[in-house]
C-alpha positions as CSV (number, residue, x, y, z in Angstrom):
1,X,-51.7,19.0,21.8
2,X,-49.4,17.4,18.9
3,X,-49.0,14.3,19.9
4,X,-47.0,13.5,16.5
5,X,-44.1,15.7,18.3
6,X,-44.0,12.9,21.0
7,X,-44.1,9.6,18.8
8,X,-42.0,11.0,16.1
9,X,-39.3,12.2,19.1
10,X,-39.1,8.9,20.5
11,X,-38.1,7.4,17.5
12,X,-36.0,10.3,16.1
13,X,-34.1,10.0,19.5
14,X,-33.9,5.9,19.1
15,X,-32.1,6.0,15.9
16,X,-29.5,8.9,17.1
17,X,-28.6,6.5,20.3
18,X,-28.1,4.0,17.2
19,X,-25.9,6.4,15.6
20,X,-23.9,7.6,18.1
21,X,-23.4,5.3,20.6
22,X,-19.8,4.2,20.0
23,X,-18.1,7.9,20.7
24,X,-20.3,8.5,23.4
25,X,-18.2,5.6,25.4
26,X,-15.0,7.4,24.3
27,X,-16.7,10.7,25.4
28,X,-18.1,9.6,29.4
29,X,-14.6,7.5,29.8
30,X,-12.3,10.3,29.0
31,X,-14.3,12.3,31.2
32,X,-14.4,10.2,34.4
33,X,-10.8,8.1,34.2
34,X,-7.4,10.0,33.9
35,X,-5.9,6.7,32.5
36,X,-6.9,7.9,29.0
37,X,-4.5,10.4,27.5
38,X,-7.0,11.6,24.3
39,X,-9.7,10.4,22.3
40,X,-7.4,8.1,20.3
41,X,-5.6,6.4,23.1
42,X,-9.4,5.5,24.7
43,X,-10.3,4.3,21.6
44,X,-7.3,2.2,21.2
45,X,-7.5,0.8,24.5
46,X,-10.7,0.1,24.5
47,X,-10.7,-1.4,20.9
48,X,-7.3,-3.2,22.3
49,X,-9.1,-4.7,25.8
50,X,-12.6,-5.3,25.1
51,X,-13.0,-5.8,21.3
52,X,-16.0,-3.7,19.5
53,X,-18.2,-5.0,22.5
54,X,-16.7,-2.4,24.5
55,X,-18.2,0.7,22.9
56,X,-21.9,-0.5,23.0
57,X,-21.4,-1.4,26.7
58,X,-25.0,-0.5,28.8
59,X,-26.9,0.4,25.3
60,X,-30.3,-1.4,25.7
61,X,-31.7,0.8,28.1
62,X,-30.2,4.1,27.0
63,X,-32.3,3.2,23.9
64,X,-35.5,3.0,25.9
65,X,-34.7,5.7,27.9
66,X,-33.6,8.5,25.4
67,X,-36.6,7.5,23.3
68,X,-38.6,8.5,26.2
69,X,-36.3,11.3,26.7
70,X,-36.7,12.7,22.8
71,X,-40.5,11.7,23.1
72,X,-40.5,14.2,26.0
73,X,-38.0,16.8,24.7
74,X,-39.6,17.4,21.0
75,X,-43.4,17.1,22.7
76,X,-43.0,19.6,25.2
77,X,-40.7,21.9,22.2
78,X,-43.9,21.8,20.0
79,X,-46.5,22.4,22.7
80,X,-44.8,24.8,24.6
81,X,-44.1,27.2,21.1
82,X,-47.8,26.6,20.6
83,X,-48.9,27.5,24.1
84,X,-46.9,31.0,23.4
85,X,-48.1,31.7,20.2
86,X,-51.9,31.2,21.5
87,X,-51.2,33.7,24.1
88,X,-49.6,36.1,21.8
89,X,-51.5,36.5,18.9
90,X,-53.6,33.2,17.9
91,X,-53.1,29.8,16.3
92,X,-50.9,30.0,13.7
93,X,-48.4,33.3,14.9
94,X,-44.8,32.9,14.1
95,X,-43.4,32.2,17.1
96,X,-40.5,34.9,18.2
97,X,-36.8,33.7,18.8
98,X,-37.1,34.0,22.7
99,X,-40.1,31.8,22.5
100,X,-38.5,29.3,20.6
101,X,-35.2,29.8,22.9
102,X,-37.7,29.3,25.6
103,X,-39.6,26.5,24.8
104,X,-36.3,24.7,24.2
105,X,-35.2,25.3,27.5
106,X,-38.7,23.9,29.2
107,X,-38.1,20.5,26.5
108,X,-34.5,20.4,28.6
109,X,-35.4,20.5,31.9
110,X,-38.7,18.1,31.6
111,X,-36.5,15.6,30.4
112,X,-34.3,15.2,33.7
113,X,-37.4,13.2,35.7
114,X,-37.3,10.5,32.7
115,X,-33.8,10.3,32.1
116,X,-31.8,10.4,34.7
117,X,-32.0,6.2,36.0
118,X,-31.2,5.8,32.4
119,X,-28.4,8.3,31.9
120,X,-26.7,7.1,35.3
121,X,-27.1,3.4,34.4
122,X,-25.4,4.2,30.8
123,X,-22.3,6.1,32.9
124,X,-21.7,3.7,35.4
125,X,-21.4,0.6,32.5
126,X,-19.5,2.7,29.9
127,X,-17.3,3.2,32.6
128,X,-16.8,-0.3,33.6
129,X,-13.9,-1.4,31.7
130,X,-13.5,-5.1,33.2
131,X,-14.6,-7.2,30.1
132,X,-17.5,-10.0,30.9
133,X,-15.8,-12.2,27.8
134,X,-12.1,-12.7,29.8
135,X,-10.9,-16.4,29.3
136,X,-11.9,-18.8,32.2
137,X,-8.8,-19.1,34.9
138,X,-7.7,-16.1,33.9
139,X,-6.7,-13.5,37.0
140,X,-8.4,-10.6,36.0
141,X,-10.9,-8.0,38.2
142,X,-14.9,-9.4,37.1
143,X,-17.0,-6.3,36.1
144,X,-19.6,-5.0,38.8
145,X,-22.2,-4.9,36.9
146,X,-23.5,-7.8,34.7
147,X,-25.9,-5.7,32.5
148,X,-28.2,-3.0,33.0
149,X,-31.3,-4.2,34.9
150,X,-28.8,-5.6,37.3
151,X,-26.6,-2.1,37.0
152,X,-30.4,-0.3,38.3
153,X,-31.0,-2.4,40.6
154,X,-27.7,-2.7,42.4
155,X,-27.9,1.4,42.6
156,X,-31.4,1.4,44.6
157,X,-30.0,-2.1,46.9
158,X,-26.5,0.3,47.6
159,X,-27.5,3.9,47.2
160,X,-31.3,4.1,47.2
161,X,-34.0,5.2,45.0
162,X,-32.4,8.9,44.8
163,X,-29.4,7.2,44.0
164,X,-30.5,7.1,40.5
165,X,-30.8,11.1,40.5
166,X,-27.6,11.5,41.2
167,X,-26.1,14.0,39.2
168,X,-29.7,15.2,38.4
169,X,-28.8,18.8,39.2
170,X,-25.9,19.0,36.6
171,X,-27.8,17.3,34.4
172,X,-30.7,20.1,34.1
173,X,-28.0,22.8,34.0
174,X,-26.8,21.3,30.9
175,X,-29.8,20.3,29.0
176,X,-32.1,22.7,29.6
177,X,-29.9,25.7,28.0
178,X,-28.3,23.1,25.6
179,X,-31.7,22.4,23.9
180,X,-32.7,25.9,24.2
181,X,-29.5,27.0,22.4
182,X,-30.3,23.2,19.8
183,X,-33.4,24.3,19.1
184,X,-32.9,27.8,18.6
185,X,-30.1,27.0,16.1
186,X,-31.6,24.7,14.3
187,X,-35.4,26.9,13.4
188,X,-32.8,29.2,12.7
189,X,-31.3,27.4,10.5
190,X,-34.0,26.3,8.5
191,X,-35.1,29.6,8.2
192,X,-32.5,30.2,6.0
193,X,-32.3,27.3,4.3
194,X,-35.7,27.2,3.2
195,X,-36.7,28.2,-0.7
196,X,-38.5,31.2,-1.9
197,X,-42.1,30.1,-1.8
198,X,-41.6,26.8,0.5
199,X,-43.0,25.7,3.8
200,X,-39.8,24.4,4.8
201,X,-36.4,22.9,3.8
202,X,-35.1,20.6,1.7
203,X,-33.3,16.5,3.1
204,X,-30.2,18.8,2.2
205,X,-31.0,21.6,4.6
206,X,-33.1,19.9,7.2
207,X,-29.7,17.3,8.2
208,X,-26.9,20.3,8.1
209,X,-29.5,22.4,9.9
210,X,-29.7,19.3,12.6
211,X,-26.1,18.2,12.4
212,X,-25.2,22.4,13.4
213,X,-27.6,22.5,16.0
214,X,-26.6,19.3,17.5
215,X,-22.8,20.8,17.7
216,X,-23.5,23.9,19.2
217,X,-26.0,22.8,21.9
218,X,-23.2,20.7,23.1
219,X,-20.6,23.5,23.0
220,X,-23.1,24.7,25.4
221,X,-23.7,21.5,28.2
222,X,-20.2,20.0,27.8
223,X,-19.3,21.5,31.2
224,X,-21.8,20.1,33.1
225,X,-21.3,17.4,30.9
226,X,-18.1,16.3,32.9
227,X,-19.8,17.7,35.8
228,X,-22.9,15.4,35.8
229,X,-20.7,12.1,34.6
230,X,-18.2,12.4,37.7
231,X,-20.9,12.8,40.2
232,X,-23.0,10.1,39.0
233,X,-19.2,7.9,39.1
234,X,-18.6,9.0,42.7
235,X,-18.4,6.3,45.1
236,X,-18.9,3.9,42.5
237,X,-15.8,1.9,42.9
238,X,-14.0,3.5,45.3
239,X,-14.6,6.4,48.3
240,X,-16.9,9.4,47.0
241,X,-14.2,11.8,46.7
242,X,-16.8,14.7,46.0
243,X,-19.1,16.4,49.0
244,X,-22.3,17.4,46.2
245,X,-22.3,19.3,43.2
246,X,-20.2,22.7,44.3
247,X,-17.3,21.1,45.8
248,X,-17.2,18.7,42.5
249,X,-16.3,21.7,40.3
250,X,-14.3,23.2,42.9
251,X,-12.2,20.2,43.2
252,X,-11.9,19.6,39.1
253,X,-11.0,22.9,38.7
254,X,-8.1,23.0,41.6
255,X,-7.2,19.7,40.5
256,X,-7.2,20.0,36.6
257,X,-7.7,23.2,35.6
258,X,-10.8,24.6,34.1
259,X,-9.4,23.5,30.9
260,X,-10.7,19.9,32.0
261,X,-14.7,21.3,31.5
262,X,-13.9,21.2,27.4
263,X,-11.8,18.3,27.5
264,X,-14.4,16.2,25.8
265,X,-15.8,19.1,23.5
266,X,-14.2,17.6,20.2
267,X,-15.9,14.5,20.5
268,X,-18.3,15.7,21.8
269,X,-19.0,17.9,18.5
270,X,-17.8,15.0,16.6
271,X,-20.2,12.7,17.7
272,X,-23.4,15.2,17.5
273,X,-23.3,16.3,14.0
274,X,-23.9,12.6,12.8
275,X,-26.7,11.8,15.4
276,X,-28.3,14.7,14.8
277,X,-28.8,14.7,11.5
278,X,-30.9,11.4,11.9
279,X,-32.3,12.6,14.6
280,X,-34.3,15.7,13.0
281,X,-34.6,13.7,9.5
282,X,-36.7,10.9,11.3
283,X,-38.6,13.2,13.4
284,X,-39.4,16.0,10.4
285,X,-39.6,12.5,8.4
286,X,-42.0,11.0,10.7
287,X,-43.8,13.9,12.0
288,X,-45.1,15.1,8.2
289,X,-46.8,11.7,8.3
290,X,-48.2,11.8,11.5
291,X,-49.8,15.2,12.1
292,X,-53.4,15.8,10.7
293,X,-53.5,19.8,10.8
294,X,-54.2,20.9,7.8
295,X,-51.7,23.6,8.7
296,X,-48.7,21.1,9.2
297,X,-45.6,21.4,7.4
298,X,-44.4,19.8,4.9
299,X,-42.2,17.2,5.4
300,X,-38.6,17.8,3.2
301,X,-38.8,16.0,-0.3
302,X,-35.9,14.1,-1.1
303,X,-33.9,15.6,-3.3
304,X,-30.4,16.3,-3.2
305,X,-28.5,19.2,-5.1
């Protein structure tokens, strides 16, 4: 078992929460609340109502979470491709593309168990508009949730335990093909970027290689994207207006149009190419260091062309 995968995941995953963070607000609120017109006008507003504050609203535990998440994701990547390539020819076959594509797709689903009280949690503050710093005596609506701990545990008090999987359904349908497709894209990737005569790319390489794969796995999940955001908002503030997770795309799409599945895509894209090129530069960073196997690769030298 490579249990630098894990370790070197964790903190890959910690760093691209760091990274990101800020457009991922934007991305959940224009999602879930029609009184935001675009990307701009959320981040106007936001900027406007709740000062810089605002974007980093709910990020403690998202960090502790999607390091858990990324610890879990990359660990069961590299173990599964291993798994596959014992059974096919040996330690040390090339894996195929299928088994890469399918070893991605195992990473995506394993995840949902860990990060689903996290990824709820994260929704339901980002969401929360209501800003904790209003001046004293003035008449404005106080914020349901005073942080995140208190966010997790007023779910389980009001909806129960499952209550922190909701939206768990939409959220495997979206990250177990989107990290099949990430991964896929980015081996690819490096594949080609690699030198004559080299284990592996170059800083260069390895950070457009993440930055693409990060875009197109999310061209793939943004649908259940929106999908898994709205359900996990449902009933938060007001009735639940959805019945589960058919009648919640049955209802978007009579309602808005399917048009309303990509309406985050952009940032969506925007956001991922930055993230996840520190996300695979501090795992291939890390992972060079950690692993023992004399049959490691190498991690990228730093050098720019």
């Amino acid at each position: 078992m490579h249990i630098a995968d894990f370790a070197a995941g964790s903190i890959g995953g910690a760093c691209g929460v760091a990274v990101g963070y800020p457009l991922d607000t934007v991305k959940v609120r224009i999602q879930t609340q029609k009184q935001f017109t675009g990307i701009w006008h959320c981040f106007i507003t936001t900027l406007s109502k709740e000062g810089v504050h605002g974007f980093f609203k709910g990020m403690s535990l998202p960090v502790t979470t999607v390091s858990m998440t990324s610890s879990v994701v990359f660990g069961m990547y590299r173990n599964c491709r291993q798994c596959l390539s014992q059974l096919r020819g040996g330690p040390g076959t090339p894996n195929t593309k299928p088994e890469i594509f399918l070893s991605g797709l195992a990473g995506g689903v394993a995840t949902v168990t860990v990060m689903s009280p996290g990824d709820i949690v994260k929704v339901r503050l980002q969401c929360q508009t209501e800003s904790m710093r209003a001046r004293k005596g003035a008449n404005l609506p106080k914020p349901k949730y005073r942080g995140p701990v208190h966010c997790l545990l007023t779910i389980v008090r009001e909806e129960g335990v499952l209550g922190l999987y909701r939206g768990a359904l939409p959220l495997m349908l979206r990250d177990g093909p989107s990290y099949a497709t990430y991964f896929l894209t980015y081996s690819t990737l490096c594949e080609w970027f690699t030198p004559t005569g080299k284990k592996g790319p170059e800083w260069t390489g390895v950070m457009l290689a993440g930055g693409v794969a990060g875009m197109t796995g999310w061209t793939v999940g943004t649908p259940m994207d929106v999908i898994k955001a709205r359900l996990q908002m449902d009933g938060a503030r007001d009735i639940k207006r959805y019945k589960g997770f058919v009648h919640c795309i049955t209802e978007t799409v009579r309602m808005e149009g399917s048009g309303v599945f990509f309406r985050s895509l952009g940032i969506n894209c925007l956001r991922a190419f930055p993230v996840n090129m520190v996300v695979f530069a501090t795992y291939e960073l890390l992972v060079g260091f950690l692993r023992t196997q004399p049959d490691a690769i190498e991690p990228p030298k730093l050098e720019f062309e």
